[in-house]
One Martini backbone bead per residue (centre of mass of N, CA, C, O) as a GRO file, in nm:
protein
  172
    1UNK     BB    1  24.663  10.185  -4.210
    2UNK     BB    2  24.548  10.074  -4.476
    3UNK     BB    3  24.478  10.101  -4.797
    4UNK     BB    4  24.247  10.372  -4.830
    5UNK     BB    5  23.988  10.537  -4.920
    6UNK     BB    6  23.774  10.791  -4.844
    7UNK     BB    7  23.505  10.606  -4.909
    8UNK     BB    8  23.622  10.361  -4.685
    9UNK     BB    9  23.484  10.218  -4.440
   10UNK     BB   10  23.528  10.212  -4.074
   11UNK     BB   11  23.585  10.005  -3.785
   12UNK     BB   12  23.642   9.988  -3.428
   13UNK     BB   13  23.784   9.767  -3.171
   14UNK     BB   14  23.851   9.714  -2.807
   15UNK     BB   15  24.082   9.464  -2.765
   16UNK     BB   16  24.220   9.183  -2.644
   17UNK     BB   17  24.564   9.045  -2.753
   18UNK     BB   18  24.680   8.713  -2.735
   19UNK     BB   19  24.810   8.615  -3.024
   20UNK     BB   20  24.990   8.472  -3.249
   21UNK     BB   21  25.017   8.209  -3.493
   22UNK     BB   22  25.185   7.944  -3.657
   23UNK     BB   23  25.022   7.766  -3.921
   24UNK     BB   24  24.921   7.519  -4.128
   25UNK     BB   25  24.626   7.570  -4.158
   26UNK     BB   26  24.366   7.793  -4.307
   27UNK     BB   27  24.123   7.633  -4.119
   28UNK     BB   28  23.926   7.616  -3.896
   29UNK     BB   29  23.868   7.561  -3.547
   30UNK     BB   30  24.075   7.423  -3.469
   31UNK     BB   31  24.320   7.569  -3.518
   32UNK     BB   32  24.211   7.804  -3.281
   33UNK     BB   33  24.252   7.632  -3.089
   34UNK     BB   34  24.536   7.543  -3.122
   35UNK     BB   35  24.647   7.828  -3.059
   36UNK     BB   36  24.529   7.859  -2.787
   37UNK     BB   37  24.690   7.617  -2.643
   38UNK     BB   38  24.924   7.713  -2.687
   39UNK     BB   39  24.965   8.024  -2.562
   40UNK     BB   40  24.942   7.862  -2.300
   41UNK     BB   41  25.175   7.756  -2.329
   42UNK     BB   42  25.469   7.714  -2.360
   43UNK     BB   43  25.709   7.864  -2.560
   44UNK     BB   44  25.751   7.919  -2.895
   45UNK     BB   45  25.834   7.989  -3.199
   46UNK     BB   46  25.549   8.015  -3.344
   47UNK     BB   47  25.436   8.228  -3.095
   48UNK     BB   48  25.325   8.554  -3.010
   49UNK     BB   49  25.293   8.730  -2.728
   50UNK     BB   50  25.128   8.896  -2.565
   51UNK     BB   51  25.098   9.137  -2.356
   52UNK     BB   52  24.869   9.086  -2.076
   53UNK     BB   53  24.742   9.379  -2.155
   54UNK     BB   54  24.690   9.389  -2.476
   55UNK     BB   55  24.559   9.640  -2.615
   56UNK     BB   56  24.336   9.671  -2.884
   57UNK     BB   57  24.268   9.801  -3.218
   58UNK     BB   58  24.026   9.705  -3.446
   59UNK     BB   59  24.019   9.762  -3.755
   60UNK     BB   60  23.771   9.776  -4.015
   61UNK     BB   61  23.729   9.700  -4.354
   62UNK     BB   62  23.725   9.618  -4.719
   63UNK     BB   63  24.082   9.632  -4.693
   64UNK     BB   64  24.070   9.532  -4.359
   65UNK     BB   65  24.295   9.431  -4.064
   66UNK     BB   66  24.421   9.680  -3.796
   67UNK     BB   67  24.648   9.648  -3.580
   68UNK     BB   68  24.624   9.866  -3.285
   69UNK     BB   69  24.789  10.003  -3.040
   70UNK     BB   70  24.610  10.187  -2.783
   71UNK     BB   71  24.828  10.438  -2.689
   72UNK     BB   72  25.034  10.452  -2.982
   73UNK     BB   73  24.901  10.400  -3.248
   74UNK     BB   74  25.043  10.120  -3.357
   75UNK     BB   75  25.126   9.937  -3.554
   76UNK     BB   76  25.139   9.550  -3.584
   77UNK     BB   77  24.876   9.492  -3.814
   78UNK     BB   78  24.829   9.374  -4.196
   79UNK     BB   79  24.493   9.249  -4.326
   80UNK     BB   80  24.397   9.172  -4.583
   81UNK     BB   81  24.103   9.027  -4.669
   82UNK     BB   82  24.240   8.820  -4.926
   83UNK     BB   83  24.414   8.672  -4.659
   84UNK     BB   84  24.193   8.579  -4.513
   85UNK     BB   85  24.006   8.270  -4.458
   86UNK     BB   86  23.951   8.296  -4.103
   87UNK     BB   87  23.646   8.381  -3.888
   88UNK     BB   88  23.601   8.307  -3.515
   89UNK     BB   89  23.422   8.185  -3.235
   90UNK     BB   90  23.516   8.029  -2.948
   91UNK     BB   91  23.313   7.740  -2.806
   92UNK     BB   92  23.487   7.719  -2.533
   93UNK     BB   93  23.554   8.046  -2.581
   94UNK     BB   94  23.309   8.348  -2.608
   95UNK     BB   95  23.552   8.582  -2.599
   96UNK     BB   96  23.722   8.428  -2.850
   97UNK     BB   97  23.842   8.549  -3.120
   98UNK     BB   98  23.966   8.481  -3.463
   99UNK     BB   99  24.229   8.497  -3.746
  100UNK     BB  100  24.298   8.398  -4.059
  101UNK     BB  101  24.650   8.483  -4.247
  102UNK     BB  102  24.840   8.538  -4.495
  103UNK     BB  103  25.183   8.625  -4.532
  104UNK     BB  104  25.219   8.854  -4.788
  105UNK     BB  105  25.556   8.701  -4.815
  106UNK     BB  106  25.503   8.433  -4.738
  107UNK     BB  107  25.431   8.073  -4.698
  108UNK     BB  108  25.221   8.174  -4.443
  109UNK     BB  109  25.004   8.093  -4.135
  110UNK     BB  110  24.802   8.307  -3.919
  111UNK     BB  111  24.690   8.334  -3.552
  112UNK     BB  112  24.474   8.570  -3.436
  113UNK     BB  113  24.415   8.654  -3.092
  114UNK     BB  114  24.089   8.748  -2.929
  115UNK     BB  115  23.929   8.956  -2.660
  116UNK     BB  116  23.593   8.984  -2.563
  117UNK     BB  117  23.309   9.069  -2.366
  118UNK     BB  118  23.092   9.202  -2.668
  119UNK     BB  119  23.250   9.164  -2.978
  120UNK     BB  120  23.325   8.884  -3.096
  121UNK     BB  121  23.040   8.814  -3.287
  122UNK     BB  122  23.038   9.050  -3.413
  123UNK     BB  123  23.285   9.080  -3.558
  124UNK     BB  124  23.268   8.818  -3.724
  125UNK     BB  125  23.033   8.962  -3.870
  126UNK     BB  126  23.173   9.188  -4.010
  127UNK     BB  127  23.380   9.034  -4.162
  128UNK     BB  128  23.218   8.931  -4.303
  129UNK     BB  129  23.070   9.188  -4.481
  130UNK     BB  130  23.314   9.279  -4.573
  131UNK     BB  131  23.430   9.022  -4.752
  132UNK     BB  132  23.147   9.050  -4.926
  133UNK     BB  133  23.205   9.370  -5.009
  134UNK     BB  134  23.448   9.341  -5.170
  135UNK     BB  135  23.336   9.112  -5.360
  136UNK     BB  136  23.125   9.319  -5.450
  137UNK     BB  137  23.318   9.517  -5.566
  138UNK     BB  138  23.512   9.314  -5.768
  139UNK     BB  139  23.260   9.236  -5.959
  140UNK     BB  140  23.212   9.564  -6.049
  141UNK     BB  141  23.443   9.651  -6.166
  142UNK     BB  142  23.444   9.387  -6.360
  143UNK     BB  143  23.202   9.514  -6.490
  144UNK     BB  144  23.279   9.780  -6.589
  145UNK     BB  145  23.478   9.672  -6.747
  146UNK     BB  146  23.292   9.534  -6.963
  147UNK     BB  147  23.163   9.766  -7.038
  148UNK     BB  148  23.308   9.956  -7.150
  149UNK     BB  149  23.440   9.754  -7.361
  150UNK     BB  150  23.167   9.756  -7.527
  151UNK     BB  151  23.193  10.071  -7.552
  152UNK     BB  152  23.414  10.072  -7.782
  153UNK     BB  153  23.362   9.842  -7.966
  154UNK     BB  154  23.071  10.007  -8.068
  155UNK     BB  155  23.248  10.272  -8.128
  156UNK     BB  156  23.372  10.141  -8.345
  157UNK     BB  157  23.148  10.017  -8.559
  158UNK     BB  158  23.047  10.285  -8.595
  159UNK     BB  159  23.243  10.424  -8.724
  160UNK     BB  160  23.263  10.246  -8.958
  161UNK     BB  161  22.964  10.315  -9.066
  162UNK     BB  162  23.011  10.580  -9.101
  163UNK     BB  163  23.291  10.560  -9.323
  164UNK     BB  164  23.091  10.432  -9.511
  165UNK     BB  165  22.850  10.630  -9.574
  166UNK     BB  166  23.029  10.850  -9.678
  167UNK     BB  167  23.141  10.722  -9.921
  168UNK     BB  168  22.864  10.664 -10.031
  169UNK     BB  169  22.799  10.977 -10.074
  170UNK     BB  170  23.066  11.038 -10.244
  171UNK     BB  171  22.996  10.851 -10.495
  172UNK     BB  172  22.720  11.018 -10.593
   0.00000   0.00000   0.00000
């Protein structure tokens, strides 16, 4: 799984894999359709076919997205949530749902897609809670960081005024 933390919360949702897609565009409907449409014709070089039945697991944490093989929990795939851009459900085929993100090393961008009959939704709508979680996460960090910043600061200050007074008492 993800890099995460001891009390980093996660989810886990178990759902049909149909396979990833490299694509030009990083959000929008669009893609998802144009990769699902994809997936369904000849194999291309740019997109990996899930087998058959491709059951996998879903973690979803605030550290991200990891897709684990369902019967020998491999992991197949870990997107930070940091790199997802777009996650919908097919409004074509509403048991259908993906998420794009860039590749970690490369300056490409993959689009995932999953069968789900009851967690579609659900799923689409968690991995948005996530990514909100994250991002107040990160600006409460950098808020602490400020904070800290600040009583360095004051307490530099005080310091200073401090051996002011001493001088000053030492003088009389």
């Amino acid at each position: 799984m993800s890099d995460t933390s001891e009390d980093d919360n996660e989810i886990s949702f178990p759902v049909k894999f149909l396979g990833r897609v490299q694509v030009v565009r990083h959000d929008g409907m669009q893609v998802l359709e144009e990769s699902f449409q994809s997936l369904k014709s000849p194999d291309t070089d740019l997109q990996e076919k899930a087998g058959k039945k491709s059951k996998v697991y879903i973690f979803l944490s605030t550290s991200g997205l990891d897709i684990l093989e369902n019967k020998t929990k491999f992991m197949l795939y870990s997107c930070p949530l940091s790199t997802v851009s777009f996650c919908a459900v097919l409004p074509s085929s509403p048991k259908v749902f993906g998420f794009v993100a860039k590749h970690p090393a490369a300056d490409m961008h993959h689009c995932y897609l999953f069968q789900s009959k009851t967690f579609s939704h659900l799923l689409v709508a968690a991995v948005g809670d996530a990514f909100q979680a994250s991002r107040k996460e990160e600006s409460v960090k950098g808020g602490r960081d400020l904070v800290v910043e600040a009583l360095r600061h004051k307490n530099k200050m005080l310091e200073k005024e401090n051996a002011e007074l001493k001088r000053r008492l030492a003088d009389t």
